[in-house]
BASE-420613 format. One record per atom (N, C-alpha, C): atom name; chain; x, y, z. Coordinates in Angstrom, 1 decimal, m for minus. Layout:
<atoms>
+------+-------+--------+--------+--------+
! name ! chain !     c1 !     c2 !     c3 !
+------+-------+--------+--------+--------+
!   CA !     A !      X !      Y !      Z !
...
+------+-------+--------+--------+--------+
</atoms>
This chain:
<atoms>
+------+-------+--------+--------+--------+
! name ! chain !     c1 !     c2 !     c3 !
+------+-------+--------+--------+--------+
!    N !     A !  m23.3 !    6.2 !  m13.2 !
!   CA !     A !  m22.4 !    5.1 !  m12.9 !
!    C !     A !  m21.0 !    5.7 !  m13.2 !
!    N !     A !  m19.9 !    5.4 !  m12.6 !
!   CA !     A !  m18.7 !    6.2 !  m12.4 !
!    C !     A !  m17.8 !    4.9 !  m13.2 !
!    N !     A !  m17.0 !    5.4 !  m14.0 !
!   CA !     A !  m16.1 !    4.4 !  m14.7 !
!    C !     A !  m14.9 !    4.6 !  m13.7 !
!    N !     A !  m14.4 !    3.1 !  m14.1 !
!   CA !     A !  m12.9 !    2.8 !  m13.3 !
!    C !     A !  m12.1 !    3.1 !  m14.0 !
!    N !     A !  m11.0 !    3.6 !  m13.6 !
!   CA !     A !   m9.9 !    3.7 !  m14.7 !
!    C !     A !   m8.9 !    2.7 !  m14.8 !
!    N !     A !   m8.4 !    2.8 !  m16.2 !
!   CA !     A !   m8.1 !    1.6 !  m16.7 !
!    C !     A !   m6.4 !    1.2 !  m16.6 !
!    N !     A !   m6.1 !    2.6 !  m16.1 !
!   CA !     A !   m4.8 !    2.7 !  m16.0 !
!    C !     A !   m4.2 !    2.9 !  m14.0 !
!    N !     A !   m5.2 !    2.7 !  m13.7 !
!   CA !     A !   m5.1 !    2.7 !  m12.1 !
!    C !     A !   m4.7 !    1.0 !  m11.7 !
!    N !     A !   m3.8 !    0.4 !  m10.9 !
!   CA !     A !   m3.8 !   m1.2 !  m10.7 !
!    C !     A !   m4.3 !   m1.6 !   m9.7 !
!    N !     A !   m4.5 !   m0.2 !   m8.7 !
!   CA !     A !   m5.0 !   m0.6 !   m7.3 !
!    C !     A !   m5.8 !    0.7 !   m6.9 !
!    N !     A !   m6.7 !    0.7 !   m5.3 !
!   CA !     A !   m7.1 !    2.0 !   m5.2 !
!    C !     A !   m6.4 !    2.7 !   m3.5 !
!    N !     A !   m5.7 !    1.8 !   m3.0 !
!   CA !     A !   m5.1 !    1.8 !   m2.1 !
!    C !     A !   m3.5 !    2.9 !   m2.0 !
!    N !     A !   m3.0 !    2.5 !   m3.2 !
!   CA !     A !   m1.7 !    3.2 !   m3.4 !
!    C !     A !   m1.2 !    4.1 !   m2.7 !
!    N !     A !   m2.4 !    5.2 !   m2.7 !
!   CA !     A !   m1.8 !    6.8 !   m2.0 !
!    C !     A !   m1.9 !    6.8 !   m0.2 !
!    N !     A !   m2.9 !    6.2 !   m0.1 !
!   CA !     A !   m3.2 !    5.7 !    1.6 !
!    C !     A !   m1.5 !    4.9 !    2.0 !
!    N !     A !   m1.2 !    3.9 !    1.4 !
!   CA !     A !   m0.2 !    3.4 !    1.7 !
!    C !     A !    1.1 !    4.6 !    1.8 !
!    N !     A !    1.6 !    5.3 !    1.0 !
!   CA !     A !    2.2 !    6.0 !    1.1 !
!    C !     A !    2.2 !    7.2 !    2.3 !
!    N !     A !    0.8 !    7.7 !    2.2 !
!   CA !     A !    0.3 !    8.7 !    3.1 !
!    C !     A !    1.0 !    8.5 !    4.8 !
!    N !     A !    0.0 !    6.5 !    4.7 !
!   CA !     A !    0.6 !    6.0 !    6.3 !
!    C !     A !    2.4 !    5.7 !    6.5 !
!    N !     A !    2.8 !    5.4 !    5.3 !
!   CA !     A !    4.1 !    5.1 !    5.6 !
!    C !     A !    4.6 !    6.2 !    6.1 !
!    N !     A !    5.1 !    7.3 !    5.3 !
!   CA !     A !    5.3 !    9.1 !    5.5 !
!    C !     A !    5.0 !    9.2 !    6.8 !
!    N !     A !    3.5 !    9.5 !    7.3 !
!   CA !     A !    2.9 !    9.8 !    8.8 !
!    C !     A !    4.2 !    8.9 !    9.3 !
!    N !     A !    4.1 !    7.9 !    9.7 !
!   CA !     A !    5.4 !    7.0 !   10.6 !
!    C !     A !    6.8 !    7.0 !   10.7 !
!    N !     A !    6.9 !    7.9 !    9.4 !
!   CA !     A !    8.6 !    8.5 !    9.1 !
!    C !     A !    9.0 !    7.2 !    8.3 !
!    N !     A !    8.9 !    6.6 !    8.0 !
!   CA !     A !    9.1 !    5.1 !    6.9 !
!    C !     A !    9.8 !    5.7 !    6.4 !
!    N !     A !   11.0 !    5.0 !    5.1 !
!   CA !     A !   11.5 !    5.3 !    4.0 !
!    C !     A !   10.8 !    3.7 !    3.3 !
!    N !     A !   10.9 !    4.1 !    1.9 !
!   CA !     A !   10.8 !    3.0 !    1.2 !
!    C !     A !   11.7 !    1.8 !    2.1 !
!    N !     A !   12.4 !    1.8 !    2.0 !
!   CA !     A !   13.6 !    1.0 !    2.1 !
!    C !     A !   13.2 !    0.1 !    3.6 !
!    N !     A !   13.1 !    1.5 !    4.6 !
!   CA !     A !   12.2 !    0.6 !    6.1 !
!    C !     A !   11.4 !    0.2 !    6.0 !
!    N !     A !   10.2 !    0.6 !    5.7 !
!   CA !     A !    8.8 !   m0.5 !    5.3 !
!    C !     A !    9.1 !   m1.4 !    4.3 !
!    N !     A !    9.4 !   m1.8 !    3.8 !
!   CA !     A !   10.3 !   m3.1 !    3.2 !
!    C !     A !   11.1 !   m4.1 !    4.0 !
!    N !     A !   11.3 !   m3.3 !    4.9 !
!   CA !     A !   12.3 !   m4.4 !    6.3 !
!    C !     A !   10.8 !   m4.9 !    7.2 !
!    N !     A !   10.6 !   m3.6 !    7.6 !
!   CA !     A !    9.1 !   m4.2 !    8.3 !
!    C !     A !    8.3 !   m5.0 !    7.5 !
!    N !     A !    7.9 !   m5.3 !    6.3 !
!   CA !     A !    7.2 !   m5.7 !    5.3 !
!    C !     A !    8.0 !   m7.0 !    6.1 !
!    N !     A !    9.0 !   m7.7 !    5.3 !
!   CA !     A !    9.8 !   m8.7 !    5.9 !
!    C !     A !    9.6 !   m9.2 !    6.7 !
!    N !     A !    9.8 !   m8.7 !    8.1 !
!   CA !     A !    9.7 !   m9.1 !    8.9 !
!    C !     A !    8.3 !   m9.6 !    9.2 !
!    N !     A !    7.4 !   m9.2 !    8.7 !
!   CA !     A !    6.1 !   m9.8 !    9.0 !
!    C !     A !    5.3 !  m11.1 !    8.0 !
!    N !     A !    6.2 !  m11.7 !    6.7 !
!   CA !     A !    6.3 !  m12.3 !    6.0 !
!    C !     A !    6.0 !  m11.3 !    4.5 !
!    N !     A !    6.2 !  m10.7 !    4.2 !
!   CA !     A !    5.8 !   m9.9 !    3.0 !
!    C !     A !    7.2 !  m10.1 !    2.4 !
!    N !     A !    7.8 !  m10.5 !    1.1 !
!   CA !     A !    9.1 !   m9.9 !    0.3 !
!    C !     A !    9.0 !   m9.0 !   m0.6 !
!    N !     A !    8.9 !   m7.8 !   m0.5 !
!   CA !     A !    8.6 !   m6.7 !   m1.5 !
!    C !     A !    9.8 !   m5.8 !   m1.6 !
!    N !     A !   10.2 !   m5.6 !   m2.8 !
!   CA !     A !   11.0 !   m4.5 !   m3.3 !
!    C !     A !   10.7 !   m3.0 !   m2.9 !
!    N !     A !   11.6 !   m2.4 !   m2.6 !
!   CA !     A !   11.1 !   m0.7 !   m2.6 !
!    C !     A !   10.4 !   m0.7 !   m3.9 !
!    N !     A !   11.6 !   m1.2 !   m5.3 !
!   CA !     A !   10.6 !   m0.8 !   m6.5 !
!    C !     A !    9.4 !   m0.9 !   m6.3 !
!    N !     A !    8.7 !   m2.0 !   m6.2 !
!   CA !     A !    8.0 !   m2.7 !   m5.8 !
!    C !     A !    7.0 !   m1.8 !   m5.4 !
!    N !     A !    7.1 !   m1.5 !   m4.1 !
!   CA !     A !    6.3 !   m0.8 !   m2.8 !
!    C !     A !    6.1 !    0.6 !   m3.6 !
!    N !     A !    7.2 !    1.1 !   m4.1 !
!   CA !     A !    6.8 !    2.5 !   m4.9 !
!    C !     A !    5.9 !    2.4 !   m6.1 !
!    N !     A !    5.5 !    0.8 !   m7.3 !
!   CA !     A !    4.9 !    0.7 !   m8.0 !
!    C !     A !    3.4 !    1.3 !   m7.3 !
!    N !     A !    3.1 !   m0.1 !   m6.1 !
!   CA !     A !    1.9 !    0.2 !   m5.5 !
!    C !     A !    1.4 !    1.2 !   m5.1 !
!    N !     A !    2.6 !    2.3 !   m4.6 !
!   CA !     A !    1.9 !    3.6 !   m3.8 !
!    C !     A !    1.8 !    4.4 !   m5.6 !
!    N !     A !    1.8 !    4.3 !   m6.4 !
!   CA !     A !    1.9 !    4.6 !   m7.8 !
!    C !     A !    0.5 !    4.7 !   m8.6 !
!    N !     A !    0.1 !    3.4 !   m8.2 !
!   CA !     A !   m1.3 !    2.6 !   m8.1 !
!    C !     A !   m0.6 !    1.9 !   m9.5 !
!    N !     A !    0.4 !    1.6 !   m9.8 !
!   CA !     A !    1.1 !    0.9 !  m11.1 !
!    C !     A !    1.4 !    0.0 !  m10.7 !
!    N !     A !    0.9 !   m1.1 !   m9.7 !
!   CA !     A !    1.1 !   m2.8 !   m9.6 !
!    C !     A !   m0.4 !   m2.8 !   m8.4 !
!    N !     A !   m0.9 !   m4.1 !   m8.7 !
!   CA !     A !   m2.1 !   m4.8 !   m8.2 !
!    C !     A !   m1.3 !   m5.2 !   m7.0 !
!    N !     A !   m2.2 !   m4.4 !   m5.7 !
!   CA !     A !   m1.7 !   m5.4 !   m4.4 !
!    C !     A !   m2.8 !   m6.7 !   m4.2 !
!    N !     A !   m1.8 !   m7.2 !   m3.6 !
!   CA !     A !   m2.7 !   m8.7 !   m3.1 !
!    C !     A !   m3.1 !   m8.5 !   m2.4 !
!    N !     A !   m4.2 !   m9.6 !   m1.5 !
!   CA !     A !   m5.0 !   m9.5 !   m0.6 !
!    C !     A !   m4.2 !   m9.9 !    1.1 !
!    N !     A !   m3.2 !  m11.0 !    0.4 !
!   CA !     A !   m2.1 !  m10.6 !    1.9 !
!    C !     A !   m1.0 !   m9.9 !    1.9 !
!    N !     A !   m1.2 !   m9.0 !    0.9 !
!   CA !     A !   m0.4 !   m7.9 !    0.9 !
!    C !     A !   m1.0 !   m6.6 !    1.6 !
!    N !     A !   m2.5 !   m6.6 !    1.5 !
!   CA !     A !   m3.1 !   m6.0 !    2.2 !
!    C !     A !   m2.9 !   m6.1 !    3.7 !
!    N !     A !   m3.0 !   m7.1 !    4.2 !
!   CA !     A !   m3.2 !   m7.6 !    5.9 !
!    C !     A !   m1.6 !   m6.9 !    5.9 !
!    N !     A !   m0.4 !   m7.1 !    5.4 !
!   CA !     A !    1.0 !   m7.0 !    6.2 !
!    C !     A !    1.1 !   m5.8 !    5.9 !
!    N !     A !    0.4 !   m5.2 !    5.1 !
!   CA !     A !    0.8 !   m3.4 !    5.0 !
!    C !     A !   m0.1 !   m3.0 !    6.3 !
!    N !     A !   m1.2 !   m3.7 !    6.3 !
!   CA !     A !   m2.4 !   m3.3 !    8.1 !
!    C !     A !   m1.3 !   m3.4 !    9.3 !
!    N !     A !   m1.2 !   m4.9 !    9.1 !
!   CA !     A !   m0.1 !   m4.7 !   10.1 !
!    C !     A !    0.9 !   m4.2 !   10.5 !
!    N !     A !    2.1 !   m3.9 !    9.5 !
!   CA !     A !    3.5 !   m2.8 !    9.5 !
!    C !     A !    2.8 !   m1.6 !    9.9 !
!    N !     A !    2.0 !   m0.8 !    9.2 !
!   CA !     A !    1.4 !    0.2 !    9.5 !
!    C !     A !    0.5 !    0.8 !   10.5 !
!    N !     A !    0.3 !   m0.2 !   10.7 !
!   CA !     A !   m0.8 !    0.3 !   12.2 !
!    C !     A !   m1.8 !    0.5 !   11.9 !
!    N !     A !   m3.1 !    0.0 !   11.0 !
!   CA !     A !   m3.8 !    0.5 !   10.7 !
!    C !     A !   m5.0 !   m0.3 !   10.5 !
!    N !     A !   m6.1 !   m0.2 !    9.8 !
!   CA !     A !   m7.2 !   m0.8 !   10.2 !
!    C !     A !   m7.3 !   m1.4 !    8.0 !
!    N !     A !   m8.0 !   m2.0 !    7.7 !
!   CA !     A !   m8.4 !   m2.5 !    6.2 !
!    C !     A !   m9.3 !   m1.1 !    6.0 !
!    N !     A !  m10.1 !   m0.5 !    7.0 !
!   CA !     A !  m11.1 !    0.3 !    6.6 !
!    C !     A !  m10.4 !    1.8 !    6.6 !
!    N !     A !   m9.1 !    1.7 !    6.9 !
!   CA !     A !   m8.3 !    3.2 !    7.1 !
!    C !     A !   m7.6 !    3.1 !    5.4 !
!    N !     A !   m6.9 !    2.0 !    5.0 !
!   CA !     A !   m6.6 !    1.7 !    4.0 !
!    C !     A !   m7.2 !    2.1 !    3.0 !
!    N !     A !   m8.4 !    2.1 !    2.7 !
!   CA !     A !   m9.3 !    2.4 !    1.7 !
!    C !     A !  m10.0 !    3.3 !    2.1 !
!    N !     A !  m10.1 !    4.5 !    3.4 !
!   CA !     A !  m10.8 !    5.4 !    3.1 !
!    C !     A !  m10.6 !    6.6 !    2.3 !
!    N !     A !  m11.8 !    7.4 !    1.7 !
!   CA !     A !  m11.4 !    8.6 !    0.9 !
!    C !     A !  m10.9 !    8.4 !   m0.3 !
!    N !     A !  m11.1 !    6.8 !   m0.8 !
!   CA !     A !  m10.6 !    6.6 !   m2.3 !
!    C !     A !  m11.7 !    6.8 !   m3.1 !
!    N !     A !  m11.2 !    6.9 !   m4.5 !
!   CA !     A !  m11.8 !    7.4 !   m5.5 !
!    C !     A !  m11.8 !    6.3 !   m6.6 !
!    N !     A !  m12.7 !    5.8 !   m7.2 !
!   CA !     A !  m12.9 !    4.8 !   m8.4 !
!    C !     A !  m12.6 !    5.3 !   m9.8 !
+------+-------+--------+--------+--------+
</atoms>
């Protein structure tokens, strides 16, 4: 059985960053995009998550799918518990 770690807040974090980068994003633009799609997040914010140092929500999940281009099952592939 594989322990979770206790200092990780999410498992998504690096995938988010990965996709943003691939798209040419800055913090700063995916946060406008975020917006626009009803999300209000801080760069701080958005950099906690790709950090794995803040808990994303579950409709924080869908508007990062959506800004991103990407699928819930692309989000979380290749992660590690």
């Amino acid at each position: 059985m594989s322990r979770i770690d206790s200092e990780r807040k999410n498992i998504c974090g690096e995938n988010i960053k990965r996709y943003r980068e691939e798209k040419g994003m800055s913090l700063e633009q995916c946060c406008v995009e975020l917006q626009k799609a009803g999300l209000s997040l801080s760069s701080k914010e958005l950099n906690q998550i790709e950090q794995e140092k803040r808990i994303v929500l579950d409709q924080e999940i869908i508007c990062f799918c959506k800004v991103l281009s990407i699928t819930i099952e692309q989000l979380f592939e290749n992660v590690s518990l």
